[in-house]
C-alpha positions, 0 to 999 in steps of 0.5 A: 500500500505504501508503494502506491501512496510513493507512486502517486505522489512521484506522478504528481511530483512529475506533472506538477510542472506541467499543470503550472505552465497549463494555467499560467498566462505568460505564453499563448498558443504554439508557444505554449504547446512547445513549453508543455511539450518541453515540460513533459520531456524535461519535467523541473528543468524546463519548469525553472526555465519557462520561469526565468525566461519569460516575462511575468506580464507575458508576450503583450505587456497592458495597455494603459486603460483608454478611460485616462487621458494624457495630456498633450503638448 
């Protein structure tokens, strides 16, 4: 029975990284796919670079709401 506690915990352990990448909003589209794929080879080490690599506010930073004005001159 212990096994089994063991087994499931390293099985988590292993796609914990892959559930983080999946609900993170650095990344959209192919390049996600591509971090997941990398993910799922390479497990924590791909994890720790997706995290050092990419940008917190992801490809496109926000915008300044359109509400405020700026002055000209």
């Amino acid at each position: 029975m212990s096994e089994l506690i063991l087994l499931f915990i390293g099985v988590c352990a292993y796609l914990a990284p892959f559930a983080m990448i999946l609900n993170s909003k650095r990344t959209k589209g192919h390049e996600k796919n591509g971090w997941l794929l990398g993910t799922l080879l390479f497990s924590w080490l791909a994890l720790l670079l997706y995290f050092s690599m990419i940008p917190k506010e992801g490809i496109h930073p926000h915008k300044p709401r359109r509400g405020k004005r700026r002055s000209r001159r």
